[in-house]
KEMARZA-800214 format. One line per 3 residues: number of its first residue (from 1); their letters; for each residue x, y, z of C-alpha. Coordinates in pm, 1 decimal, always signed. Layout:
! KEMARZA-800214
NUM> A> X,Y,Z; ...
//
This chain:
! KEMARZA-800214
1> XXX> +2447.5,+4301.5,+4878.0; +2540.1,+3991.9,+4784.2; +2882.5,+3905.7,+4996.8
4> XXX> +2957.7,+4109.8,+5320.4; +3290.6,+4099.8,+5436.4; +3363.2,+4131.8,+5793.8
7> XXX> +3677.4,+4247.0,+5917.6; +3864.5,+4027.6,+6191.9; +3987.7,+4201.4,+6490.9
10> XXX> +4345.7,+4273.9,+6522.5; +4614.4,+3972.6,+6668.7; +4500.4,+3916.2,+7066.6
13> XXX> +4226.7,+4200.2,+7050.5; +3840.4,+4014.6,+7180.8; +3639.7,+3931.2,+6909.7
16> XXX> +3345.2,+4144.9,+6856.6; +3000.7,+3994.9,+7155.8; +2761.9,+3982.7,+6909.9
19> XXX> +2961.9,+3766.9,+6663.6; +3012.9,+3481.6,+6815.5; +3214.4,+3177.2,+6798.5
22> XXX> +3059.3,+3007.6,+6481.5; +3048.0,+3318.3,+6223.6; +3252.1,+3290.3,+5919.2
25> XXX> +3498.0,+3557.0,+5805.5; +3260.0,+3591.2,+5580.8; +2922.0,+3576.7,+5494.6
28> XXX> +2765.4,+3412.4,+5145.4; +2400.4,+3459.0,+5088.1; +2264.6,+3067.8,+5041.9
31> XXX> +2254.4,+3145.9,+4658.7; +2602.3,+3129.4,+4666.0; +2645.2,+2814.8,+4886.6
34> XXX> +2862.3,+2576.4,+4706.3; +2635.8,+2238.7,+4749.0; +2828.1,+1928.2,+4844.0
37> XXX> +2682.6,+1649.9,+4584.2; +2835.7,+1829.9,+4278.2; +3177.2,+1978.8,+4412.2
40> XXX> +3241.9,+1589.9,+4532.3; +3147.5,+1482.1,+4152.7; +3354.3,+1727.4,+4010.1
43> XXX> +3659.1,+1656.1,+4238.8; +3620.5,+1281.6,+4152.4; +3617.4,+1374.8,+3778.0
46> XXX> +3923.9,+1618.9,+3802.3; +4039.2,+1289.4,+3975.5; +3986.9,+1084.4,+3656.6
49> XXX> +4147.0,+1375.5,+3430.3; +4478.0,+1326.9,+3652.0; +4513.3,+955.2,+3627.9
52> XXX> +4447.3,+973.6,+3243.2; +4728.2,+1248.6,+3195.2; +4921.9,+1026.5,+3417.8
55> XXX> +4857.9,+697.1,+3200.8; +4953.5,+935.1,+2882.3; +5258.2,+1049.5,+3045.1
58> XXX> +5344.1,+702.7,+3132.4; +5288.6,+580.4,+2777.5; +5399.7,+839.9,+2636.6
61> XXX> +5222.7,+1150.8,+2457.7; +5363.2,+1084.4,+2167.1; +5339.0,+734.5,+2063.8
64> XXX> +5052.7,+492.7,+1952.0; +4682.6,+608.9,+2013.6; +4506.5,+404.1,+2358.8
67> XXX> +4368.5,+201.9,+2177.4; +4631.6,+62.8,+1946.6; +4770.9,-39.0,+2299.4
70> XXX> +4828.3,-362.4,+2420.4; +4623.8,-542.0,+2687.0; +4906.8,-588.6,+2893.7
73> XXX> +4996.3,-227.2,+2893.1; +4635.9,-100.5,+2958.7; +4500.6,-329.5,+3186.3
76> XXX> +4710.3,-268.9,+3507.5; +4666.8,+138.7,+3473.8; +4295.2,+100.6,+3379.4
79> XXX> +4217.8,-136.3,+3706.7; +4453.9,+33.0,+3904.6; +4287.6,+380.1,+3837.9
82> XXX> +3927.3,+234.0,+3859.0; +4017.1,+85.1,+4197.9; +4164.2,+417.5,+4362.6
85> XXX> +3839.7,+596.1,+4238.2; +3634.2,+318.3,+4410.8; +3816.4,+357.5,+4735.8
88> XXX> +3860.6,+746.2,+4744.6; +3476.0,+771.0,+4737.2; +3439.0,+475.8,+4960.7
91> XXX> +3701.1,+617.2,+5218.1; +3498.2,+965.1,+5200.2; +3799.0,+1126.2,+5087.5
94> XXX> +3588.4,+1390.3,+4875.0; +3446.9,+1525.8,+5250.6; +3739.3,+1733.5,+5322.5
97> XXX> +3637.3,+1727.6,+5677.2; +3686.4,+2125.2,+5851.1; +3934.2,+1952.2,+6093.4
100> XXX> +4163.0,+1785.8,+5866.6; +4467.3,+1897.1,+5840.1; +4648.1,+1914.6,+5462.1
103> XXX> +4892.7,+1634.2,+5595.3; +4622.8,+1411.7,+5734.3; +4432.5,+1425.9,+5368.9
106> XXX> +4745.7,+1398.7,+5216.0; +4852.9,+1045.4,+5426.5; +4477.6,+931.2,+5278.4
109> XXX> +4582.5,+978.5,+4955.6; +4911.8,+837.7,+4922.4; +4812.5,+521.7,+5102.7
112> XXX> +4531.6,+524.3,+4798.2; +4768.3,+584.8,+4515.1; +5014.2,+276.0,+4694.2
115> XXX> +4755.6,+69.9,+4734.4; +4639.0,+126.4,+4372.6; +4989.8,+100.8,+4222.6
118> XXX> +5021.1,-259.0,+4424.5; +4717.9,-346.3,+4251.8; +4880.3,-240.5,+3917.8
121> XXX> +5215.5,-417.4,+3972.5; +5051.9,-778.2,+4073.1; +4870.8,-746.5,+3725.0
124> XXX> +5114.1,-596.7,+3515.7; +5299.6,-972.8,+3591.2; +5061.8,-1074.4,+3318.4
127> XXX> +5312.6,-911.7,+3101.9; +5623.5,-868.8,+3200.6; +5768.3,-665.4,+2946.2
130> XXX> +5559.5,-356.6,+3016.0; +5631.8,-400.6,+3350.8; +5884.7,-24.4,+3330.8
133> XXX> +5563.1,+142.9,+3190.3; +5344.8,+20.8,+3484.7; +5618.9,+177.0,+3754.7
136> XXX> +5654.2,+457.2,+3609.5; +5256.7,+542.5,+3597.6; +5253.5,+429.5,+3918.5
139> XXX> +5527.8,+689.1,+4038.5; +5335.2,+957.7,+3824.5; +5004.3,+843.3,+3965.6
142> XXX> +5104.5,+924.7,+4329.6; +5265.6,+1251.9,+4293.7; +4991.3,+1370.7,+4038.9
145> XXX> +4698.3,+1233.1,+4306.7; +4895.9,+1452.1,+4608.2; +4979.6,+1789.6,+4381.4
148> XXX> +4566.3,+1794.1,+4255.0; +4444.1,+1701.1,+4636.5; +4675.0,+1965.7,+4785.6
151> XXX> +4496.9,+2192.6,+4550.8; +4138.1,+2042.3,+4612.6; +4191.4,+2107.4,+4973.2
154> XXX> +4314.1,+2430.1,+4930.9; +3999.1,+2579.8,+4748.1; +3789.1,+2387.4,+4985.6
157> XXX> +3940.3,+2564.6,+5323.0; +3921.2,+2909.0,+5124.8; +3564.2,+2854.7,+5005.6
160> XXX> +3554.3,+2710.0,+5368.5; +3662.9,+3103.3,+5510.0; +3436.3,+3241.0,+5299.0
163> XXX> +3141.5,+3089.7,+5443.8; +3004.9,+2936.8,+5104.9; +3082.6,+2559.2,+5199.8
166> XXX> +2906.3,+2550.9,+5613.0; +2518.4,+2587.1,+5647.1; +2417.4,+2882.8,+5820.9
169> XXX> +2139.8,+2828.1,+6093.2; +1970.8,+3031.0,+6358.0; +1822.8,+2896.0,+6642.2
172> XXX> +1487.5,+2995.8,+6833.2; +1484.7,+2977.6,+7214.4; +1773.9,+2969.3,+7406.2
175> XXX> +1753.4,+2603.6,+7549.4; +1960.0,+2334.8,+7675.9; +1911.5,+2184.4,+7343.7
178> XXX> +2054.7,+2490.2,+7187.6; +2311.5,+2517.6,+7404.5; +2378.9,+2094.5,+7341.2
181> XXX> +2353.4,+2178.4,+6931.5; +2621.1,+2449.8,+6950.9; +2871.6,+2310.1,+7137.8
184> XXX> +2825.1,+1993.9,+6935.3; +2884.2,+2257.8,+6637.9; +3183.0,+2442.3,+6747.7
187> XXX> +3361.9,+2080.4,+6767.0; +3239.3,+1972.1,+6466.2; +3268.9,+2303.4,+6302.9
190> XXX> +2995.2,+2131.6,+6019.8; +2733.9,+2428.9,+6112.5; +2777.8,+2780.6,+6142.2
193> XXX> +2569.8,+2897.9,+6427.3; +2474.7,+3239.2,+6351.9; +2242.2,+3419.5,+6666.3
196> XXX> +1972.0,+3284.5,+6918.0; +1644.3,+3442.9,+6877.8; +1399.2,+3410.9,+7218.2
199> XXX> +1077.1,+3599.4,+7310.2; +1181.8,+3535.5,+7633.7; +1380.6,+3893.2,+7642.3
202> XXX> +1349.5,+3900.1,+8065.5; +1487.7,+3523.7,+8082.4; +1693.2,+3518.2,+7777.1
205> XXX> +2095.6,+3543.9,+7862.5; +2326.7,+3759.4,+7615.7; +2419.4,+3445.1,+7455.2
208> XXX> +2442.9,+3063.8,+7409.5; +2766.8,+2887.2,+7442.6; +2930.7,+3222.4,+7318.0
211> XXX> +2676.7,+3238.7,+7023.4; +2514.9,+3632.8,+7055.6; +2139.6,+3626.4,+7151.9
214> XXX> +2001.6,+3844.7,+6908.2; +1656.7,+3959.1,+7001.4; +1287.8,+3791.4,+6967.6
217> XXX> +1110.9,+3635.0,+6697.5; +948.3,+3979.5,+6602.0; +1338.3,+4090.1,+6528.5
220> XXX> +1395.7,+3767.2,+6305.0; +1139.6,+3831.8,+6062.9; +1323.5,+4141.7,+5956.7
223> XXX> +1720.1,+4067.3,+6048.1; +1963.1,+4153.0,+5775.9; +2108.3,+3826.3,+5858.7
226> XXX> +1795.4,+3641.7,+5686.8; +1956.8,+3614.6,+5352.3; +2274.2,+3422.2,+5484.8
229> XXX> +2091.5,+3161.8,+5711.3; +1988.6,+2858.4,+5518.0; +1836.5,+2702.3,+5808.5
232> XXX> +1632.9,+2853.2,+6130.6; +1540.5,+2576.8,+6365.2; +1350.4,+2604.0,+6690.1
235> XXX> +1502.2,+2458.8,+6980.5; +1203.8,+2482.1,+7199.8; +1145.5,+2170.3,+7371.8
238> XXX> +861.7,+2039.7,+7150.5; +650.7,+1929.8,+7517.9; +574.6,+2314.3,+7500.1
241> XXX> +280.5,+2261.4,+7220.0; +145.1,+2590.8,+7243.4; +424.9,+2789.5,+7214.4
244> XXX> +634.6,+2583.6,+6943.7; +296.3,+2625.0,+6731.7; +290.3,+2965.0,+6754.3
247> XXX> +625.7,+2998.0,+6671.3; +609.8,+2788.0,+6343.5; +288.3,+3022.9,+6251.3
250> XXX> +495.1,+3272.1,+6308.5; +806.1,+3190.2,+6095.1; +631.9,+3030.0,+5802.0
253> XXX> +570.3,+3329.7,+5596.2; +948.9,+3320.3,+5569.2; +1141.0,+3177.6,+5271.3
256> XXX> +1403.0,+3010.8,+5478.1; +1398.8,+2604.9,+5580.2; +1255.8,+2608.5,+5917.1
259> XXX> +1364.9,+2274.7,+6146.0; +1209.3,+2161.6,+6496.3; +1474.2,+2051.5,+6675.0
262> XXX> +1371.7,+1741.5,+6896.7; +1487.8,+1669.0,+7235.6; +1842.4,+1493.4,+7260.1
265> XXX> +1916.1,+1241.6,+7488.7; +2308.5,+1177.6,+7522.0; +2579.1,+1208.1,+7244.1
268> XXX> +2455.2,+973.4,+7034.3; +2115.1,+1159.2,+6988.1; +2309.4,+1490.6,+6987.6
271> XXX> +2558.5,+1383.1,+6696.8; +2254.8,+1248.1,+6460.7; +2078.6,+1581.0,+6534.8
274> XXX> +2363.8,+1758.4,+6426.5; +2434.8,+1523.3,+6116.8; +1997.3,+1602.6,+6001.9
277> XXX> +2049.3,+1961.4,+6031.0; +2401.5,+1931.2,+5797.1; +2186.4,+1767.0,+5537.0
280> XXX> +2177.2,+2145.3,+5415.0; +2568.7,+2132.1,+5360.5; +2780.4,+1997.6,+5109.7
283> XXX> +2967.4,+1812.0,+5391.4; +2687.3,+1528.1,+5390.9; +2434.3,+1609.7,+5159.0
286> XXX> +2050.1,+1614.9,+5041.3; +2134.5,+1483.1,+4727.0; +1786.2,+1491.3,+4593.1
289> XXX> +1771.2,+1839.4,+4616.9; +2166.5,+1924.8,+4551.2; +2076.9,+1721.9,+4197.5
292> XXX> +1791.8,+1925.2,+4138.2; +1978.0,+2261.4,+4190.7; +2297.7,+2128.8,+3992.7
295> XXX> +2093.2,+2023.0,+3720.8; +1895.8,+2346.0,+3712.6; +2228.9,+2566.9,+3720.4
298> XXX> +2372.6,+2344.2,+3407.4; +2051.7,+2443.2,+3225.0; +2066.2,+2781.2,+3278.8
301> XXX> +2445.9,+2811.0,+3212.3; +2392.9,+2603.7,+2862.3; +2033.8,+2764.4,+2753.1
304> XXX> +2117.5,+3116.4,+2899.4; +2441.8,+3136.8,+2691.1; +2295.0,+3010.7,+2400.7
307> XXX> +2043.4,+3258.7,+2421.6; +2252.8,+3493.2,+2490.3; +2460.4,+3434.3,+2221.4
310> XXX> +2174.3,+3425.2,+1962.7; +2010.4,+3755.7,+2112.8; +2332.8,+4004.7,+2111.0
313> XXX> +2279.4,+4144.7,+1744.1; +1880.2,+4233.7,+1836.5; +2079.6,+4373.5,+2167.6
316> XXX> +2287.1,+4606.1,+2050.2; +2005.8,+4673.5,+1803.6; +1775.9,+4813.1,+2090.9
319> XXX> +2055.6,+4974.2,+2271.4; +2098.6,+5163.3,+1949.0; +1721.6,+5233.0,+1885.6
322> XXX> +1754.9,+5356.5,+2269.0; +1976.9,+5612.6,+2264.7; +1844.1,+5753.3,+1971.8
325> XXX> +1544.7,+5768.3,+2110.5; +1547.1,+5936.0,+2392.3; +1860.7,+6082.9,+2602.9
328> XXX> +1973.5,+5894.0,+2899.2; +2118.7,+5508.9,+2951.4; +2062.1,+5208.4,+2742.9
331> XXX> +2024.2,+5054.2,+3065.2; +1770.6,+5030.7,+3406.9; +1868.8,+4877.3,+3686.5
334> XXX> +1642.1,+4768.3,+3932.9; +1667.5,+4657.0,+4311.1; +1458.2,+4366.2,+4382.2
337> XXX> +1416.3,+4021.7,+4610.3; +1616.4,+3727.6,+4497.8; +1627.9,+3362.6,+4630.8
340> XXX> +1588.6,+3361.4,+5014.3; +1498.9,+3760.3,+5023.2; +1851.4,+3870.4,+4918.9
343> XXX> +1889.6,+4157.0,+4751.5; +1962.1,+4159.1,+4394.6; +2001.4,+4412.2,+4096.8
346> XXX> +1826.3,+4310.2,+3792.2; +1915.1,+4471.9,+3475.5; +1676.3,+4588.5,+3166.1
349> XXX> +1692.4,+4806.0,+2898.6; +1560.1,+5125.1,+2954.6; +1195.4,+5152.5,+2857.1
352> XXX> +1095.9,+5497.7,+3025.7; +1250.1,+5866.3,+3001.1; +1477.2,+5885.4,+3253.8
355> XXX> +1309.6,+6199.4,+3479.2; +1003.5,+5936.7,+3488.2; +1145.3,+5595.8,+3610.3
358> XXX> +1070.1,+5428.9,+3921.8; +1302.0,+5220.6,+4082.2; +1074.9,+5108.0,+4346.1
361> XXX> +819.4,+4989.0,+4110.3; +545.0,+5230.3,+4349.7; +313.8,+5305.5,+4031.9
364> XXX> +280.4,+4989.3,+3829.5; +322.4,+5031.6,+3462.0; -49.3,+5079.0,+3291.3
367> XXX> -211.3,+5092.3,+2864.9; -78.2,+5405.8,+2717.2; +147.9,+5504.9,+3035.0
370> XXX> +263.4,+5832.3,+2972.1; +611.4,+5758.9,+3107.9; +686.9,+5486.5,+2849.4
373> XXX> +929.6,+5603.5,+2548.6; +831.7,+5535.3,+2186.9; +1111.1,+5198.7,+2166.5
376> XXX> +1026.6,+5134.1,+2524.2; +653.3,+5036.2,+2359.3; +754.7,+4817.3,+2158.8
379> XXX> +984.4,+4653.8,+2332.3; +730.1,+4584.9,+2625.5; +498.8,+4489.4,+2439.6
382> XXX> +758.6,+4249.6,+2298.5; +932.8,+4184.0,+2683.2; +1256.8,+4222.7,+2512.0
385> XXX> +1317.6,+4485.6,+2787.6; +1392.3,+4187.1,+2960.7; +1676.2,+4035.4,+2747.1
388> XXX> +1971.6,+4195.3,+2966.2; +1855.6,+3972.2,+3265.9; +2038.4,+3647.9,+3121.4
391> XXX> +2348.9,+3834.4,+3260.7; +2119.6,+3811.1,+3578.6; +2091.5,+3395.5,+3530.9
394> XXX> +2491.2,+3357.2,+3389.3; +2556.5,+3541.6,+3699.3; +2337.2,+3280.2,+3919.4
397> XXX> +2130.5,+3536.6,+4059.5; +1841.2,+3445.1,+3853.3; +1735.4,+3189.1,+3629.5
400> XXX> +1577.8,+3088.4,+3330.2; +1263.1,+2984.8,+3470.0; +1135.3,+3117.8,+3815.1
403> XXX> +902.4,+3320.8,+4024.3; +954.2,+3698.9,+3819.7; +1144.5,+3903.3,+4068.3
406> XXX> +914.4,+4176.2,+4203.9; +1093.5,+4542.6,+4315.0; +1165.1,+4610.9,+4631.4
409> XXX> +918.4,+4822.6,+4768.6; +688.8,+4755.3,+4481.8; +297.1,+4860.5,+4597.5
412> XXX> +24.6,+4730.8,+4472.2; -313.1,+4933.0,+4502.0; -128.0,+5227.7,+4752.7
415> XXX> -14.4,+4917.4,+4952.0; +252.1,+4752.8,+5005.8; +231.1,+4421.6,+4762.8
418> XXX> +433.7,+4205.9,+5047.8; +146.8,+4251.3,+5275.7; -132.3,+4172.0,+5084.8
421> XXX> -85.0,+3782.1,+5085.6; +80.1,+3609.8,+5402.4; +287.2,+3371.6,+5218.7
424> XXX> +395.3,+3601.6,+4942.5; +787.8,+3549.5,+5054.2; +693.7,+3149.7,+4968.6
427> XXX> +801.6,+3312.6,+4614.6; +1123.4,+3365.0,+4741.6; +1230.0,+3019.4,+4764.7
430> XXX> +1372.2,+2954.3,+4478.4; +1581.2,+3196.8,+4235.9; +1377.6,+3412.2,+4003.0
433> XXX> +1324.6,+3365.3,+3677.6; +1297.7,+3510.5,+3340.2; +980.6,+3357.2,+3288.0
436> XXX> +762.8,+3150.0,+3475.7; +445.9,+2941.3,+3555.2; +264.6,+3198.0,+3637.0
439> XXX> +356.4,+3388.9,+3300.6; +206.5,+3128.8,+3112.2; -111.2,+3119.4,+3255.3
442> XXX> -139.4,+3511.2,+3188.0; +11.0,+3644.1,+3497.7; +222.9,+3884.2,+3301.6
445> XXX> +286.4,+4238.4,+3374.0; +139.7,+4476.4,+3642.5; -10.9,+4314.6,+3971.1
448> XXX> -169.9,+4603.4,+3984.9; -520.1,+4433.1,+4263.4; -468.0,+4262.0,+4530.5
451> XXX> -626.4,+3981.3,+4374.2; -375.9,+4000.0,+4104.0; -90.8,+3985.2,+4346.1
454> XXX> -272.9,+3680.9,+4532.8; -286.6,+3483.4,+4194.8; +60.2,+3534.6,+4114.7
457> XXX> +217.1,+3353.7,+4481.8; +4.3,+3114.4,+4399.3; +129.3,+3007.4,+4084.5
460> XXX> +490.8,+3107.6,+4143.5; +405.9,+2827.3,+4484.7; +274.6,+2591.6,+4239.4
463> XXX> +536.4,+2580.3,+4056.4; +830.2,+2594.0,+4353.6; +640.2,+2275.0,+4441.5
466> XXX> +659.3,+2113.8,+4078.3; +979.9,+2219.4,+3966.0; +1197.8,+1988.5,+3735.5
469> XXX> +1388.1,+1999.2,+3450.1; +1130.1,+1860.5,+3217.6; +855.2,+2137.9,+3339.7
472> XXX> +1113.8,+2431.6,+3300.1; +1159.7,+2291.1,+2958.6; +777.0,+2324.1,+2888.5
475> XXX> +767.5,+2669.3,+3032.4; +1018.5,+2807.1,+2838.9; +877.1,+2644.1,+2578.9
478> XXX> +518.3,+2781.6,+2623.3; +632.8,+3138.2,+2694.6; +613.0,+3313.7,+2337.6
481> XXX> +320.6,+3132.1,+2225.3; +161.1,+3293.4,+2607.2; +363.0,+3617.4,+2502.3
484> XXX> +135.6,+3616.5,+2146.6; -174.2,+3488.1,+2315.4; -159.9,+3799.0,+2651.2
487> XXX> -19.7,+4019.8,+2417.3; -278.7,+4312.5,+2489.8; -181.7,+4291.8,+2881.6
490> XX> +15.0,+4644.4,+3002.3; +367.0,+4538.1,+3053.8
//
C-alpha cells in the first residue's frame, strides 16, 4: 500500500485521539517524498523558461533570431532576468514556507520582477531606441513571474496536503523535550509529528501536546506507520545512558533514520533542533544526499526507459512463448519489501504453472524444480523473468541497481529469512534494485542457508554504504558478464 488516504471528519465534528494534531490528510511512504534540493532547481529553471518566453514575446516570436539581436536590445532583459534569478534564490523564495499565504509569496515576487525591470530600464538608457521593447518585457516579465508562482505554490500546498513535501518523525519517550519539539512543530508546521512511543506504559500520558501516544518500543518495531516515518528520534534525555543505549540497540535493526534528540535549553536551542531534524525535508535540505537520490532517479528514468524500450520486442516475445506454453497469465506478481519496509508489488513474467506458484517465496526455487515450466527454464536461467520490473523502477518503486527485493514472508531453511540476521532490514534502506552488488559477486538466486542469507545483507550493506553513480554504472555493467560466469546457480 503505497498511499493511504485518511478521511477528515465532518465540519465541527473532533478529530479522531489517536491522530493528532500534526498528521497529514494523507500519508506518502518516504519513497514518495518529494525532496527539497531538486523541486527548488526545477522551480528556478521553470523560472528561466518564463523570462525567456517573456523576452521572445517582447521581441517578438516572429522576427530576427537572439542572436542577430542587438546589444542594446539584449542586454537589459538578459541582466535584468539574471538579477531576479539571483535574488529569488537569495530571498529563499523557492521555500514556499507552510505559513505563507498565496498573497504574501505573491508581494515577494512582484517586488522581484520591479526591482528587476528597474534594473532593466536604467540600462536600456544605453540605447534609447529599444527602450518600448524593454517596457514591454518588463510588463510581461511581472505578470508571467506571478501567473507561474501562483501555480508553483499551488502544487506545493497540494503536495503539501498530501503529506509528500513534510518529514514524518516519531518520537521515543514522552519528555519535556518532546513535548518542547512538538509544539515548536505545530507552529512551524516544518515536521509532521506522527505518535510518541514510551516503555513507560504506567507513566506514559495518552498523548504529547495533542500528538497520540502510541504504545512502547516493542509496538514500534512492527507499526504500520513505519513505512511513512522518515525519521524516529529519541527524546530521552541523553543523562539517562543506560536506557537511551538500550533503546538505540533496540531500534537499529530498523531501516528508518534514527536521531537522539539532545537537551534544549530556551528557544534558540529549540528552533536549531527543530531546523537539524528538517534536514530530512525539502523545506531546508541535506543536499548531499537529496543530489544523490535526484541523480540516482534521473538514471533510472533515462537507462530504465532505454532499456525498456530496447527490450519490448524480446517482451512480447516471452509473453507469447508463455501462453503457449502453459495456460494461465503472462504475468506474476509478487508482494515484497521496498525502500523503508513498504510494501511493494513487483512484477515478472510467469515462470511456474500456475497451481504451483508461491507468492510468499516459502520454498525457494531449486536445479530441476519440478514447478518450473519449460519457457520459465530458460528464461531463469537467462533472468529475463525479471525484465517486467523496469515498470517497477519507471514507477520509482525500484531501481536499476539495489538490494534485490526479497518476498514477503520469504523463509529460508523452514525459517523465517528476516530473523536469521539482525540487521537484515539494513537492506531496506535504499530502493531495490534490478541487480545489485551482491549479484555480482554470485549472490544470485535462492538464499536458500542461513549463511547464504547472511552474505547477501552484507553485500546489499556494502553497497548502501558505497553507493554512487559511477559504482551503479559498474554494476550494471558487470551484471551479464556475472550472469555468464554464475550461470549454473538455481534461479
Amino acid at each position: 500500500m503505497a498511499l493511504v488516504q485518511l478521511i477528515d471528519p465532518p465540519a465541527g465534528a473532533a478529530a479522531p485521539r489517536r491522530r493528532g494534531p500534526l498528521r497529514p490528510t494523507a500519508l506518502a511512504s518516504s519513497r514518495k517524498r518529494i525532496e527539497g534540493a531538486a523541486l527548488r532547481r526545477l522551480f528556478a529553471l521553470l523560472d528561466a523558461v518564463v523570462m525567456l518566453l517573456a523576452a521572445l514575446s517582447a521581441l517578438g516570436f516572429g522576427g530576427a533570431p537572439l542572436l542577430s539581436r542587438s546589444l542594446g536590445q539584449l542586454l537589459p532583459m538578459t541582466v535584468g532576468s539574471l538579477m531576479a534569478l539571483a535574488v529569488m534564490r537569495a530571498s529563499r523564495l523557492y521555500l514556499f514556507p507552510p505559513r505563507q499565504t498565496l498573497a504574501r509569496h505573491l508581494c515577494k515576487i512582484a517586488v522581484v520582477a520591479l526591482g528587476a525591470a528597474g534594473v532593466a530600464l536604467v540600462l536600456s538608457g544605453l540605447a534609447p531606441q529599444w527602450r518600448a521593447t524593454t517596457l514591454t518585457w518588463c510588463a510581461d516579465l511581472t505578470l508571467a513571474l506571478l501567473a507561474a508562482h501562483a501555480l508553483w505554490w499551488s502544487r506545493v500546498e497540494f503536495w503539501r496536503r498530501e503529506g509528500r513535501l513534510t518529514p514524518n518523525v516519531v518520537m521515543v519517550g514522552a519528555t519535556p523535550n518532546a513535548q518542547r519539539l512538538i509544539e515548536a512543530a505545530i507552529a512551524s508546521r516544518d515536521v509532521a509529528v506522527l505518535g510518541v512511543f514510551d516503555d513507560r506504559a504506567a507513566r506514559s500520558p495518552d498523548n504529547v501536546a495533542g500528538v497520540p501516544v502510541l504504545g512502547d518500543t516493542a509496538a514500534l518495531l512492527t507499526h504500520p506507520l513505519l513505512p511513512y516515518v522518515d525519521r524516529i528520534v529519541i527524546t530521552v534525555p541523553p543523562s539517562a545512558q543506560a536506557r537511551v543505549r538500550d533503546l538505540i540497540e533496540r531500534l537499529r535493526v530498523l531501516p528508518n533514520a534514527l536521531t537522539l534528540f539532545l537537551d534544549v535549553d530556551g528557544a534558540a536551542d529549540q528552533d536549531a533542533a527543530l531546523s537539524r531534524l528538517c534536514n530530512v525535508a525539502w523545506v531546508s535540505g541535506a543536499e548531499r544526499s537529496e543530489d544523490r537520490s535526484f541523480w540516482k532517479r534521473v538514471q533510472d528514468l533515462a537507462i530504465g526507459g532505454v532499456a525498456l524500450a530496447l527490450a519490448a520486442p524480446l517482451m512480447a516475445l516471452i509473453a507469447l512463448l508463455i501462453k503457449l506454453d502453459s495456460p494461465g497469465p503472462v504475468f506474476f506478481r509478487q508482494r515484497r519489501h521496498g525502500f523503508n519496509n513498504e510494501t511493494i508489488v513487483v512484477w515478472k513474467f510467469r515462470s511456474m504453472r500456475v497451481e504451483a506458484t508461491d507468492a510468499r517465496a516459502e520454498r525457494q526455487v531449486s536445479r530441476d524444480d519440478d514447478r518450473v515450466t519449460r519457457v520459465g527454464r530458460v528464461i531463469r536461467a537467462l533472468s529475463l523473468d525479471e525484465l517486467p520490473q523496469l515498470f517497477n523502477v519507471l514507477r520509482g518503486e525500484m531501481s536499476l541497481v539495489g538490494p534485490r527485493p526479497h518476498a514477503i514472508g520469504m523463509k529460508t531453511a523452514g525459517e523465517d529469512s528476516t530473523r536469521l540476521v539482525a540487521d537484515y532490514a539494513w537492506r531496506h534502506r535504499m530502493k531495490p534494485g534490478l541487480t545489485g552488488w551482491a549479484q555480482i559477486n554470485g549472490s544470485i538466486g535462492a538464499v536458500d542457508t542461513p549463511e547464504a542469507v547472511r552474505r547477501r545483507v552484507q553485500l546489499d550493506v556494502e553497497y548502501i554504504e558505497s553507493q554512487s553513480q559511477w559504482f551503479d554504472l559498474y554494476i550494471l555493467a558487470m551484471t551479464i558478464p556475472a550472469l555468464i560466469r554464475f550461470r549454473g546457480v538455481a534461479r
